[in-house]
Backbone bond lengths (Angstrom), bond angles and torsions (degrees), N, CA, C in turn:
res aa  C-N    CA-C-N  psi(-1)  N-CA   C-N-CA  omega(-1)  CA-C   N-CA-C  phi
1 X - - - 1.456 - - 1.532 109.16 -
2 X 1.884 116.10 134.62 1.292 85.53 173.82 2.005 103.80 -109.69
3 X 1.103 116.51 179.91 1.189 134.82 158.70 1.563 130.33 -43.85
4 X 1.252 145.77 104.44 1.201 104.11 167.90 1.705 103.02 -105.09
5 X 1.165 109.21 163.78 1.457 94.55 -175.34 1.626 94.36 -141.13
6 X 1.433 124.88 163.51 1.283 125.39 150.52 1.412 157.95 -56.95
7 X 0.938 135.10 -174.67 1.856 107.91 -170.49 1.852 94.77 -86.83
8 X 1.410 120.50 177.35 1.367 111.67 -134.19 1.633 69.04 -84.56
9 X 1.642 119.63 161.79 1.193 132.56 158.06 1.342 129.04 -99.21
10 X 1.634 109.44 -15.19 1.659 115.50 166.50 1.479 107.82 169.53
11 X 1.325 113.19 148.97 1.616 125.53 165.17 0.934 125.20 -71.89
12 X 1.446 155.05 92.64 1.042 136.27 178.75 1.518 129.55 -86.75
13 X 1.678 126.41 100.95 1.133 117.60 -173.45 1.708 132.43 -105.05
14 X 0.874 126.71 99.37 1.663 123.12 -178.26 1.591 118.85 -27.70
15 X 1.395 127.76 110.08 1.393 115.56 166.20 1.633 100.83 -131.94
16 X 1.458 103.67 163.55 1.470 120.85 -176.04 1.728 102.45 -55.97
17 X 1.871 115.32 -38.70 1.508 107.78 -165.16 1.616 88.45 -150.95
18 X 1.536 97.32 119.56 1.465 104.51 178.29 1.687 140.87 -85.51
19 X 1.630 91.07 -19.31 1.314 122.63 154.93 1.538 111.20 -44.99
20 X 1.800 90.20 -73.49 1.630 86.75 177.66 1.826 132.59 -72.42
21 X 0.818 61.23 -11.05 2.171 71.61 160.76 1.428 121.64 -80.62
22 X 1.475 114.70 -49.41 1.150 125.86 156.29 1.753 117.62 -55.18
23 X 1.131 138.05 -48.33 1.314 132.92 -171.35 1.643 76.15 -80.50
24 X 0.769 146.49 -73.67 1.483 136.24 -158.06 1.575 124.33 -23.21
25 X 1.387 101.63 -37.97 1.907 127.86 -165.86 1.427 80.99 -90.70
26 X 1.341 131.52 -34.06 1.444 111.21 -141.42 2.063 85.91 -103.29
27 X 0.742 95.82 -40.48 1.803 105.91 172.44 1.838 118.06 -48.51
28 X 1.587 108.06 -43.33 1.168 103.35 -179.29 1.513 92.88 -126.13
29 X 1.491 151.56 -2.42 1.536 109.28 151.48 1.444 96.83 -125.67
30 X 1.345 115.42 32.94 1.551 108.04 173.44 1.422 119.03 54.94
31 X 1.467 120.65 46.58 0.872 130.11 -166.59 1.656 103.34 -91.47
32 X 1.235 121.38 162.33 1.807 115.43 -179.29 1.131 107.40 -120.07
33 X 1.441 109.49 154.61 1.705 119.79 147.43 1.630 106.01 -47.64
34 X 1.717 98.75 138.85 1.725 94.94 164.52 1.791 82.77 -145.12
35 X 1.387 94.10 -177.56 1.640 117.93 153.27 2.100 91.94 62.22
36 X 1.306 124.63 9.24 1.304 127.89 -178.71 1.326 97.27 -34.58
37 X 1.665 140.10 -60.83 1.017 118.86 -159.80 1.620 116.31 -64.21
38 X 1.276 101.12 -37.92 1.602 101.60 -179.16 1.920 120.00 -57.96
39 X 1.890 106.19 -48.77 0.916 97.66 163.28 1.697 132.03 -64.81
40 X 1.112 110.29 -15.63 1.987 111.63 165.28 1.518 102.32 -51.84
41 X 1.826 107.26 -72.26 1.338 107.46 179.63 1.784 124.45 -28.35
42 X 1.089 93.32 -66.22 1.729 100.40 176.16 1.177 120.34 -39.61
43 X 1.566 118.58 -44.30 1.364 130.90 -160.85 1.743 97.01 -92.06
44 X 1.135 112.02 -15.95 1.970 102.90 163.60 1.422 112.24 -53.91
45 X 1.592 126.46 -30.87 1.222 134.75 162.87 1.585 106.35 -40.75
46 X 1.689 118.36 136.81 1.437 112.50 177.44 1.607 106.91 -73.58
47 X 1.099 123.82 -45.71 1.342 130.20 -177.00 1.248 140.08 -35.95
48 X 1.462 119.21 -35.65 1.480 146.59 -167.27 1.474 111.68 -134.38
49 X 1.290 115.58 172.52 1.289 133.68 158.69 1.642 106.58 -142.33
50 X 1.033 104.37 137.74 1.455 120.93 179.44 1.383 139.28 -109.27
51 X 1.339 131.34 81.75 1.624 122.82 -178.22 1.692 108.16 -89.65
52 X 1.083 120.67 135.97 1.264 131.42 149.03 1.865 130.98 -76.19
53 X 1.266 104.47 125.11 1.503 91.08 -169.86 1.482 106.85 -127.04
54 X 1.326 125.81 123.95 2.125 113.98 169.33 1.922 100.75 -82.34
55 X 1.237 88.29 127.08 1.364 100.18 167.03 1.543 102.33 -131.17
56 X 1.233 102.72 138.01 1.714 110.45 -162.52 1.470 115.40 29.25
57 X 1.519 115.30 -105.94 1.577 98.58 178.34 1.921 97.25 -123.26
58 X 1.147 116.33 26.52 1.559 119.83 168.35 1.929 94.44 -101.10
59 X 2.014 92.04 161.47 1.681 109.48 -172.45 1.343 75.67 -101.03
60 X 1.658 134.71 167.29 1.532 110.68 154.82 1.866 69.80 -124.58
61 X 1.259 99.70 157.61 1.718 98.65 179.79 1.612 95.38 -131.23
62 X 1.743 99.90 98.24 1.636 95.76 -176.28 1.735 106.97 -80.12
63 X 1.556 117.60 152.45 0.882 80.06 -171.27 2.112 80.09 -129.88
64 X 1.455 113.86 160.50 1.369 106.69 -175.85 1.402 102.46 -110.72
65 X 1.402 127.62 133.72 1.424 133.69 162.30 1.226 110.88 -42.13
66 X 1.565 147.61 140.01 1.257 134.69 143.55 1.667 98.20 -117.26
67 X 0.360 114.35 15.64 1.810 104.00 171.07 1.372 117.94 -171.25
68 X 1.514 111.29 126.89 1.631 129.37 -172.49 1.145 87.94 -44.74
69 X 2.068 107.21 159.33 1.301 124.55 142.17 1.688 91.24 110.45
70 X 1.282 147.48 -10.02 1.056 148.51 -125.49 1.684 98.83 -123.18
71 X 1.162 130.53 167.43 1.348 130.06 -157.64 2.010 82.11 -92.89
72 X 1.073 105.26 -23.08 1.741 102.00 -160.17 2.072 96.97 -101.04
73 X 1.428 107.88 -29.88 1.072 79.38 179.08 1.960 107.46 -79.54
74 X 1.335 117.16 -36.75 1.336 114.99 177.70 1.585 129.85 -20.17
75 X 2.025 81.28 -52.07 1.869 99.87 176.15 1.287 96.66 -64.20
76 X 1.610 143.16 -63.74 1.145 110.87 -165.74 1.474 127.19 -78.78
77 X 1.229 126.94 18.05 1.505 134.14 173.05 1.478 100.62 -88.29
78 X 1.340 119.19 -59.74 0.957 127.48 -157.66 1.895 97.82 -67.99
79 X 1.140 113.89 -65.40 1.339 129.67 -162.95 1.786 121.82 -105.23
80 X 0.989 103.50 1.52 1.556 124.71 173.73 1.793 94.36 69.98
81 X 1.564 90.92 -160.43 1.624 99.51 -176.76 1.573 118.31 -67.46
82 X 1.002 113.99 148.23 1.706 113.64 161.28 1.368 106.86 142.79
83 X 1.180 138.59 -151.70 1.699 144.39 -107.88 1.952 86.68 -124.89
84 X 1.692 107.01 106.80 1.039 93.88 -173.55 1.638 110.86 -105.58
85 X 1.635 100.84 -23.12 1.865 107.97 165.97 1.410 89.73 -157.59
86 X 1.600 83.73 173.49 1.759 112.06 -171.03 1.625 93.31 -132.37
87 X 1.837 102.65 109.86 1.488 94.31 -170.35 2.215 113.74 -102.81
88 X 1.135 112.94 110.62 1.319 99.61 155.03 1.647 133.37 -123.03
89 X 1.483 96.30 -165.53 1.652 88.81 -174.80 1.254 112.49 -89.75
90 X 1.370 115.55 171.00 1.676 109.98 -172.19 1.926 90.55 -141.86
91 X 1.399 116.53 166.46 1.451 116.68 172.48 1.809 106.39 -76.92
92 X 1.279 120.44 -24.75 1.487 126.23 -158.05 1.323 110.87 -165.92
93 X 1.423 100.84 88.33 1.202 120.27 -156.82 2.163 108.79 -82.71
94 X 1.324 111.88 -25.13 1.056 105.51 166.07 1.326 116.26 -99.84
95 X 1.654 120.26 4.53 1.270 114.13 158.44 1.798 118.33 -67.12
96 X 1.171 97.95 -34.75 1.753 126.91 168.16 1.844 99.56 -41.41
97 X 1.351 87.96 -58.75 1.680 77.17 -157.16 1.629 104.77 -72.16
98 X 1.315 113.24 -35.05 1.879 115.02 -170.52 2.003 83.57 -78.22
99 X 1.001 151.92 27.65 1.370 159.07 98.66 1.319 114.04 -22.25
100 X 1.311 86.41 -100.12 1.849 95.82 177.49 1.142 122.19 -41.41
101 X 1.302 108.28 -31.71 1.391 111.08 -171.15 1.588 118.27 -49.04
102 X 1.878 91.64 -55.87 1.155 114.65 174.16 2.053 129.19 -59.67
103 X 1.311 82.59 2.28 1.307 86.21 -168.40 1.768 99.08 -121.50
104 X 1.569 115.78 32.37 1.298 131.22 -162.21 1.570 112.37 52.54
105 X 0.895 136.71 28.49 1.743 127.21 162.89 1.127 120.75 -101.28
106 X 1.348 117.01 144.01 1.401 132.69 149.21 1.180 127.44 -46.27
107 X 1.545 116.73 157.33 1.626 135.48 167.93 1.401 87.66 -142.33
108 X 1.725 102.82 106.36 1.270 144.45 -167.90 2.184 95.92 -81.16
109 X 0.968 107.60 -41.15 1.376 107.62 173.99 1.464 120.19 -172.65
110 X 0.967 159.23 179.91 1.826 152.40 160.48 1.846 83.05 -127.63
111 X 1.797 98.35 154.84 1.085 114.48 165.13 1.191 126.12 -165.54
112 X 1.533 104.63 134.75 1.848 113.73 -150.46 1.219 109.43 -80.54
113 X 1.186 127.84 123.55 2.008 140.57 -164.56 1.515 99.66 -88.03
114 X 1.020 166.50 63.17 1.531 138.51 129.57 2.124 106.27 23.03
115 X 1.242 101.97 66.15 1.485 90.86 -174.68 1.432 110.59 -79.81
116 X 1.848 114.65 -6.51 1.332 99.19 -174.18 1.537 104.19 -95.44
117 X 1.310 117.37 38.90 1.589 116.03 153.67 1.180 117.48 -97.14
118 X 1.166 132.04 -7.04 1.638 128.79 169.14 1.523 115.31 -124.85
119 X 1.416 106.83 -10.87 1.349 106.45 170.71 1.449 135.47 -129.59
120 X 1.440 122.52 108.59 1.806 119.26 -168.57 1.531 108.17 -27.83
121 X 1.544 108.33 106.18 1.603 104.63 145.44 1.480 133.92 -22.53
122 X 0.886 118.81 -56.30 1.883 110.85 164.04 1.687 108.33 -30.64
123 X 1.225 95.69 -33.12 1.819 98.96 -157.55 1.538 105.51 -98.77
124 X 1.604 113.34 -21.64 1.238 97.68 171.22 1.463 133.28 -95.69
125 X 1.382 133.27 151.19 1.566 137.01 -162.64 1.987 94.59 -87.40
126 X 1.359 95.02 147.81 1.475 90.04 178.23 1.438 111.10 -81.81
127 X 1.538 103.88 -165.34 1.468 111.22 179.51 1.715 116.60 57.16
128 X 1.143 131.01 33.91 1.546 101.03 -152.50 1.388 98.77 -89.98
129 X 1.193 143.48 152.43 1.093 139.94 -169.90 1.815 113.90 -100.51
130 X 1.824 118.54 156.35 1.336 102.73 -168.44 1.493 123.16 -57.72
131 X 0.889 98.39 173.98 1.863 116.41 171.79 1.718 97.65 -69.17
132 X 1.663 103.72 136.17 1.917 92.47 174.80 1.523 94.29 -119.38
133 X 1.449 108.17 141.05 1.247 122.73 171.59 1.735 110.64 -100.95
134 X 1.428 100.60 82.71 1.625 108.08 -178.83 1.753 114.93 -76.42
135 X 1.663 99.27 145.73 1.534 85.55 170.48 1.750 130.48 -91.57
136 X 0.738 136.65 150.12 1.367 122.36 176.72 1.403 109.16 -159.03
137 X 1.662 122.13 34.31 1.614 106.44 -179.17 1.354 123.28 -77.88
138 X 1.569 99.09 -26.15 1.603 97.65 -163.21 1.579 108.35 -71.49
139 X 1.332 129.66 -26.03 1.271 131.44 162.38 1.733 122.25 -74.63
140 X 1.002 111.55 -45.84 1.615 121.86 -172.81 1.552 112.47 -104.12
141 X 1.234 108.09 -4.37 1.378 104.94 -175.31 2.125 124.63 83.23
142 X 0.961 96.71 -19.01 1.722 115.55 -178.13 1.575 124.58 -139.57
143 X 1.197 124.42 167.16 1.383 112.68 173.70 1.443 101.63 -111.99
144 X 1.516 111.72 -171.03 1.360 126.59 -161.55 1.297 117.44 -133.34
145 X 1.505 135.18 107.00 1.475 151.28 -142.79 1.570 92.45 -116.22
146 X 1.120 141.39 87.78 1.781 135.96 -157.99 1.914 91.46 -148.67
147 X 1.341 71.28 138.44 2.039 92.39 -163.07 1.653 89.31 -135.54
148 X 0.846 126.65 -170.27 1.493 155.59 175.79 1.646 107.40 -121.91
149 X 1.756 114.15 138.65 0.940 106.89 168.70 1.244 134.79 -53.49
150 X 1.248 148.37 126.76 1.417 151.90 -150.46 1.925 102.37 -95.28
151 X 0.890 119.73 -13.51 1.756 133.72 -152.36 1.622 89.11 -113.08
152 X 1.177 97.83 124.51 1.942 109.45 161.81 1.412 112.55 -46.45
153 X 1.587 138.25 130.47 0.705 159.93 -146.96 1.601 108.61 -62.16
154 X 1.426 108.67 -40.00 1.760 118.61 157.34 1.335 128.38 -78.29
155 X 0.884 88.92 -2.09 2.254 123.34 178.03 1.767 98.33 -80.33
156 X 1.236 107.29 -48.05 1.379 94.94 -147.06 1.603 108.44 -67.66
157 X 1.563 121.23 143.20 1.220 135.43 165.86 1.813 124.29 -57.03
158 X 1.592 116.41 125.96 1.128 123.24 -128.13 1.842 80.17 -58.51
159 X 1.744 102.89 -39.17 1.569 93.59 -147.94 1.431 88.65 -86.40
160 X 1.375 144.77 64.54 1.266 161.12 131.39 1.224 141.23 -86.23
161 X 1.523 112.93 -44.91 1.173 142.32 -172.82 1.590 102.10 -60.53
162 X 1.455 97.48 149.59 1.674 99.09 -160.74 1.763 95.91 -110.81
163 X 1.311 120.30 125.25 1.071 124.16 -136.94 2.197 85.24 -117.11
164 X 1.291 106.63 172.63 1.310 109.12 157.02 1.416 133.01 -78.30
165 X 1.766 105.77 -37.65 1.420 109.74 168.27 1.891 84.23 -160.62
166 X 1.639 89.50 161.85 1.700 91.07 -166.87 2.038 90.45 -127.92
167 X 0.756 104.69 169.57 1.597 123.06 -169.84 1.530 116.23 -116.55
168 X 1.235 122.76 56.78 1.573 127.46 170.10 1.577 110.85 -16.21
169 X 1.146 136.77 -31.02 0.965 127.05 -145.61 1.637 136.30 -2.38
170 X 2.054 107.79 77.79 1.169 119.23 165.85 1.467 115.36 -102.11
171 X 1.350 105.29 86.61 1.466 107.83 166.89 1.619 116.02 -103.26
């Protein structure tokens, strides 16, 4: 079976100070804060702090350890800063994981979003199920942050929609 998934929704990379990573992008390509409300949400978590950043047309969502023991501070002990998953949407997201499963991987944790803090209820579909934090570095190099679209099916945003095959167009 394959996957289809959506166009990428964000990078997520581990650094010691996310502030300064963020003013960093924004200093030399003028890159901005976006998605603030979402990263607030996240950062109610004790563990992390969260900035969201648009750089060209990627989110990179740095995210900072605040407390040992944590899947994010580990990566950066173990492996210093950099690219810890690449998160998109999938149609069946725990079909995804009994996937991986099958293909020897882990599901490192699932975690339940409060999506109606950034997004009008009218617009969101019920039931949505958690976010899965799959593993996949030792083959691909990164893991995999894959949720289900959260937005009613006439909701969903064009450049969201999970397509069969998509057209880069780099010519």
């Amino acid at each position: 079976m394959v996957i289809e998934v959506s166009p990428l929704i964000h990078i997520e990379v581990v650094v010691r100070d996310a502030e300064k990573a963020a003013k960093f992008l924004n200093r030399v390509f003028g890159a901005k804060k976006v998605e603030e409300n979402i990263a607030d949400y996240l950062s109610q978590f004790p563990a992390v702090k969260v900035v969201h950043v648009q750089l060209g047309n990627v989110i990179i969502q740095f995210i900072e350890p605040l407390t040992d023991g944590t899947i994010w501070a580990d990566f950066l002990k173990e492996k210093g800063p950099g690219v810890h998953n690449l998160n998109f949407s999938v149609k069946n997201v725990k079909e995804v994981g009994r996937i991986f499963k099958q293909e020897g991987l882990k599901t490192l944790f699932k975690l339940n979003i409060d999506w109606s803090q950034f997004i009008n209820s009218e617009d969101l579909r019920s039931n949505i199920p958690p976010v899965y934090m799959l593993e996949g570095s030792e083959i691909v190099g990164f893991r995999f942050e894959l949720q289900e679209n959260p937005f009613k099916e006439e909701k969903i945003p064009e450049g969201q929609r999970i397509k069969s095959t998509y057209d880069l167009k780099r010519e």
